[in-house]
MARPADREN-557122 format. One record per residue (C-alpha): x, y, z. Coordinates in steps of 0.25 Angstrom, whole numbers, plus 2048, in hexadecimal, padded with zeros to 3 digits. Layout:
XYZ ...
//
This chain:
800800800 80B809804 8128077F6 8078097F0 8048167F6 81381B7F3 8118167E4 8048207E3 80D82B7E9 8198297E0 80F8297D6 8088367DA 81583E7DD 81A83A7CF 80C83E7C8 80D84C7CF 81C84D7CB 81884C7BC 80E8567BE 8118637BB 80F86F7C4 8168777CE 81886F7DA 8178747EB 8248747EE 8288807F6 82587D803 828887811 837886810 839888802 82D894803 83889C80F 844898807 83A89E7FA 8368AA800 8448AC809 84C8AA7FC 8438B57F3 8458BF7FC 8548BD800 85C8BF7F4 8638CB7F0 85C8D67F4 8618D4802 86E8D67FD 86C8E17F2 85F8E87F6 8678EF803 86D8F77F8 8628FC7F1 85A8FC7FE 865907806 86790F7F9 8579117F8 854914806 85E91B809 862919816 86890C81E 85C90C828 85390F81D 857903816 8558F8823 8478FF826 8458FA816 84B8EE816 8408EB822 8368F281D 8378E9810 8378DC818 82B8DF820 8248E3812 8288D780C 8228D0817 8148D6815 8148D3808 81B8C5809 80E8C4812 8038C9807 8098BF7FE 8078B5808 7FA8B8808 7F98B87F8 8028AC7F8 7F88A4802 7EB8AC7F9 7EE8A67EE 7F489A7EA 7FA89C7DB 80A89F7DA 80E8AA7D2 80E8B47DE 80A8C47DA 8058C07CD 7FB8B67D3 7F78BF7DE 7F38CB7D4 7EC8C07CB 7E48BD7D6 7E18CA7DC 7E38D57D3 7E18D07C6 7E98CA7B9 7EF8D67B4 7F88DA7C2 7FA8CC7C1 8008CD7B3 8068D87B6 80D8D17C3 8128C67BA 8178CF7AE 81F8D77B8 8258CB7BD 8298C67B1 82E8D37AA 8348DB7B7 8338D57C4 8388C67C2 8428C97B8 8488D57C1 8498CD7CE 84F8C17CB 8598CA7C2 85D8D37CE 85C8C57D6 8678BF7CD 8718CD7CB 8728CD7DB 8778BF7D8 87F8C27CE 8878CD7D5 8898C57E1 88E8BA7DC 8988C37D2 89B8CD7DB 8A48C57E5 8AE8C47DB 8AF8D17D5 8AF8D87E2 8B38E47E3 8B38E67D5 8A58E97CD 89F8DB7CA 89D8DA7BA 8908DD7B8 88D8D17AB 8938C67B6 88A8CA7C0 87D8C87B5 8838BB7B0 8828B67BF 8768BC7BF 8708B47B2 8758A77B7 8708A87C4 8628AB7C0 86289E7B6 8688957BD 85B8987C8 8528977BB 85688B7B9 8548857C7 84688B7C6 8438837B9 8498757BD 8448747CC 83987A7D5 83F8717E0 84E8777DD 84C8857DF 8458847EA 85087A7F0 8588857EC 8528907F1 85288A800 85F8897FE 8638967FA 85A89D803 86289780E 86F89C808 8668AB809 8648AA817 8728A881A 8778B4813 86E8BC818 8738B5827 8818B8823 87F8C8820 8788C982E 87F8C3837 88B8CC836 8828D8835 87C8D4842 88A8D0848 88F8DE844 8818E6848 8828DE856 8908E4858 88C8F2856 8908F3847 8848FE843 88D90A83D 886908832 87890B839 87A91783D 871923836 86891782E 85E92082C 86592E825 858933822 86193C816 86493080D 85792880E 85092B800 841927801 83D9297F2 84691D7F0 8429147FD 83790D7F3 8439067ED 84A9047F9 83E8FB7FC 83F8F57F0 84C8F17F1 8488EA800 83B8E67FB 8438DF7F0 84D8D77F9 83F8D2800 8398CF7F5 8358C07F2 82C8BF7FF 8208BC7F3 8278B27EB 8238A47F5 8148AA7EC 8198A87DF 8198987E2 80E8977EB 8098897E3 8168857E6 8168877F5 81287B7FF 80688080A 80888F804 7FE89480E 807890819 815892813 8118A280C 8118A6818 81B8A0820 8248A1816 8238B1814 8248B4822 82F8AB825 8398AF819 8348BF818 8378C1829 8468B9828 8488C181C 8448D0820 84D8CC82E 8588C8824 8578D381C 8588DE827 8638D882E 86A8D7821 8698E581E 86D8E882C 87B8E082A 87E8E781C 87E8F4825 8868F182E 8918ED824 8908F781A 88A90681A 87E90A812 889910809 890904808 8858FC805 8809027F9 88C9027F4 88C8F27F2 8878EA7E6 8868DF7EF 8828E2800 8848D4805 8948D17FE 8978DF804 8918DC812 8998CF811 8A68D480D 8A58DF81A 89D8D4825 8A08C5822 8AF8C781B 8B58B6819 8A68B2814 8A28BF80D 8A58B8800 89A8AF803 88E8BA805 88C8BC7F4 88C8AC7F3 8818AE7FC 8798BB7F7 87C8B47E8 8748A77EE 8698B07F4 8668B87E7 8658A97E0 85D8A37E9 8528B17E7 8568AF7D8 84F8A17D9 8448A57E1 83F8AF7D8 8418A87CA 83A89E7D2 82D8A57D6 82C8AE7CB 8288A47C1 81E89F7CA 8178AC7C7 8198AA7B6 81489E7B8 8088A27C0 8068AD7B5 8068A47A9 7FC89A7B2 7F18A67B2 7F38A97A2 7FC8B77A3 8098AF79F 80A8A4794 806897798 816892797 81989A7A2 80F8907AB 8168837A8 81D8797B0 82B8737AB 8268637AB 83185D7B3 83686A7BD 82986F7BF 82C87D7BE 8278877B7 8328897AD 82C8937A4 82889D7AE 83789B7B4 83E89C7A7 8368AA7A3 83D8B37AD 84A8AF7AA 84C8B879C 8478C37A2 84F8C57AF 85D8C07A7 8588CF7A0 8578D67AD 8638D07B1 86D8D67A5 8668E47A4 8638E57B5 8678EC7C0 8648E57CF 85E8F37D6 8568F77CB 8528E87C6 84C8E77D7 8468F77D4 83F8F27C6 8398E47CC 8348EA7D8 82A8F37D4 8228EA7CC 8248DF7D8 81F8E87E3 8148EE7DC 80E8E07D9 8118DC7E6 8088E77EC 7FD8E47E1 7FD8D57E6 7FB8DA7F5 7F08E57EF 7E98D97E8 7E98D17F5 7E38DA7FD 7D78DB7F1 7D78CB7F1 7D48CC800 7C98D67FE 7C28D07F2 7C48C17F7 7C38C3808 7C08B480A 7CA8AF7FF 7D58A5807 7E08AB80B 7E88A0814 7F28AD818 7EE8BA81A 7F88C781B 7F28D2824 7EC8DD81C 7F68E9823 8028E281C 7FB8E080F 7F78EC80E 8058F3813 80C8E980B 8048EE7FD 8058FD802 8128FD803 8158F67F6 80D8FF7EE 81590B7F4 8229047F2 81E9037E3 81990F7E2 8239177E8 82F9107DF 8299157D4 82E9227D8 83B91D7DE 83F9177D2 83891A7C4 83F9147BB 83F9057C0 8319057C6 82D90C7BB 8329047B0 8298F87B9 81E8FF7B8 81F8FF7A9 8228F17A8 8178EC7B1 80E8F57A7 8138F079A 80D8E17A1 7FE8E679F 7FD8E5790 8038D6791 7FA8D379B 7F08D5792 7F78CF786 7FA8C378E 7EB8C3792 7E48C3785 7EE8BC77C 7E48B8770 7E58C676D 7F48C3767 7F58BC758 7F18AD758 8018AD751 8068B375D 7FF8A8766 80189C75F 8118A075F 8108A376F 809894771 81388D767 81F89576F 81789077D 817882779 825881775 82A887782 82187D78A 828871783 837877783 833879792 82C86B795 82187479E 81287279F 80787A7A8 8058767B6 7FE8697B7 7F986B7C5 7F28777CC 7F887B7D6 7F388B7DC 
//
């Protein structure tokens, strides 16, 4: 009898390994390591930069750094609550589909694929790139095509992790979001050691109201707000998280309060090394800190900011496809972009389209105006998604919602957003303006992509032969198994 019942599950577990879908397999651990390695990568250790040099002041710039933690909280908690809402992937373009309507939706996705996505992992891979090239040019100016050819042959290599195995780049990301934590251990403890022992010269006068610049503060907190970001991307996956009404929000809180405490008391030791002078005068915060604080093993600390960027670099080539291949799934992509590779179960296409776009961004890019350009468009959908929650809540007051975030933090966390996004406009014009433009120019697509028996039957017919040959050279099929 007992054979026989190990038979049939043999039996059952290789039918379900034939059939083609996206399986549960992010479970607590993996959704910590997930969220904890989004939001530690580089910014922790280039944002101070951009962070100092648009507040203005040292002081000015801690009170940021935690003001921006505790904001990342409130929303990490709203899209807890979206995440627990509703049980598609695809994360803000799902939310807006589902409360706002399909054009914001669109609009979401299109921005993801021309601007934020591409810009991301491309400021995500040139903070690779210069810390692992850096070392060995120091102090001499690091050779600008090296650095992008790093860069380049970082961000394939985590494409092509994400095309062979789900399993492996989330074995991987456990993995590398240990080797995060340590760096971040090993900048604090000799910054604690040194505040401890009355090292705070650098301290004194934080707050010089004469060089805080408040027309520029907006991008101060995008820079912040930028080495937070990823607190949202455990939602781009949620068909892919086991019990996703327990772990969301256990999850967000656990990784988003280690990281805001990390993050402060990283700051905190880059001050008492360097002066605010010194410190914007560093390409690289963390290799300076090193060289100053841990002295026999500072050659270690780029090996490990280099590791930390990949590890963000895989995360987000990870979830952001996820959101393509959601897209496809309602109709505003073409349907070879919601296919499943036959024997990795991935969702090749989707990976595979925001790769040529971002090697782009990568030759022509700069990192500070790469995260200026991105974050407009991010934050403003962001604050939409949370505008179009609280609508959901008030159209759909008995509609199960398994966590619920207190209305005060929804509603500070929008506000806030809107006048971040608002106020950059001013702040910086020509990056934010520039993603306005672009988000615009996605409204005539929307409806092309929409009403496509409006183009010449000549012009189908080549686009469904083109589909079908990609689907074969690709060996990918549509998901065979619901699972939202």
């Amino acid at each position: 009898m007992k054979r026989i019942q190990k038979v049939k599950h043999g039996e059952e577990k290789e039918r379900d390994d034939e059939v083609v879908y996206l399986r549960r397999e992010i479970n607590m651990v993996s959704a910590t390591a997930f969220i904890f390695g989004s939001v530690v990568g580089s910014g922790i250790f280039i944002a101070p930069k951009g962070v100092l040099m648009n507040s203005g002041s040292m002081g000015l710039s801690l009170l940021v750094w935690a003001l921006c933690g505790i904001l990342s909280m409130f929303g990490a908690l709203c899209y807890a609550e979206l995440g627990t809402t509703f049980t598609k992937s695809g994360s803000h373009y799902t939310y807006l589909l589902e409360t706002l309507g399909p054009l914001p939706a669109f609009l979401r996705l299109w921005d993801e694929f021309i601007i934020i996505r591409p810009a991301v992992n491309s400021y995500l891979s040139l903070a690779f790139g210069h810390y692992v090239v850096e070392p060995f040019f120091a102090p001499c100016t690091t050779p600008t095509v090296l650095v992008k050819l790093i860069s380049i042959l970082a961000v394939t290599f985590v494409v092509a992790v994400n095309c062979w195995s789900v399993t492996m780049a989330t074995r991987i990301q456990v993995l590398l979001t240990v080797i995060k934590m340590f760096a971040l251990v090993l900048i604090i403890v000799p910054g604690v050691i040194a505040l401890a022992k009355g090292k705070t010269d650098n301290f004194q006068n934080g707050f010089e109201l004469d060089v805080i610049t408040l027309d520029k503060l907006p991008l101060a907190f995008y820079n912040g707000l930028y080495a937070f970001g990823g607190w949202f991307s455990l939602n781009s996956i949620t068909e892919e998280v086991k019990n996703p009404n327990r772990t969301f929000p256990l999850a967000i809180i656990i990784s988003m309060v280690t990281v805001t405490v990390f993050y402060v008391l990283v700051n905190m030791s880059y001050y008492t090394m360097m002066t605010p002078a010194e410190l914007l005068q560093s390409d690289a915060v963390a290799v300076t800190f090193a060289n100053r604080a841990l002295h026999s093993i500072a050659s270690v600390i780029p090996i490990l900011v280099a590791l930390s960027c990949l590890g963000t670099i895989n995360v987000s080539i990870f979830g952001a496809p996820r959101m393509m291949f959601v897209g496809a799934r309602e109709g505003h992509l073409p349907p070879i972009f919601s296919m499943i590779h036959i024997r990795s179960k991935t969702p090749l296409p989707a990976v595979l389209l925001m790769y040529p776009l971002t090697v782009l961004f990568l030759t022509t890019g700069e990192i500070y105006q790469l995260i200026n350009f991105a974050s407009f468009s991010r934050w403003l959908f962001i604050a939409m998604a949370t505008t179009g929650m609280l609508i959901h809540r008030y159209r759909f007051p008995v509609h199960p919602r398994p966590f619920k975030a207190p209305v005060v933090i929804v509603l500070t966390f929008t506000v806030v957003c809107f006048f971040i996004v608002g106020l950059s406009l001013y702040s910086d014009p020509w990056n934010t303006g520039w993603s306005c433009a672009l988000t615009l120019v996605g409204v005539p697509f929307y409806y092309l992509t929409t009403n496509q028996f409006c183009l010449p039957s000549r012009w189908r017919r080549a686009f469904n032969s083109c589909s079908k040959k990609l689907q074969i050279l690709l060996e990918v099929v549509q998901q065979e198994i619901k699972t939202y």
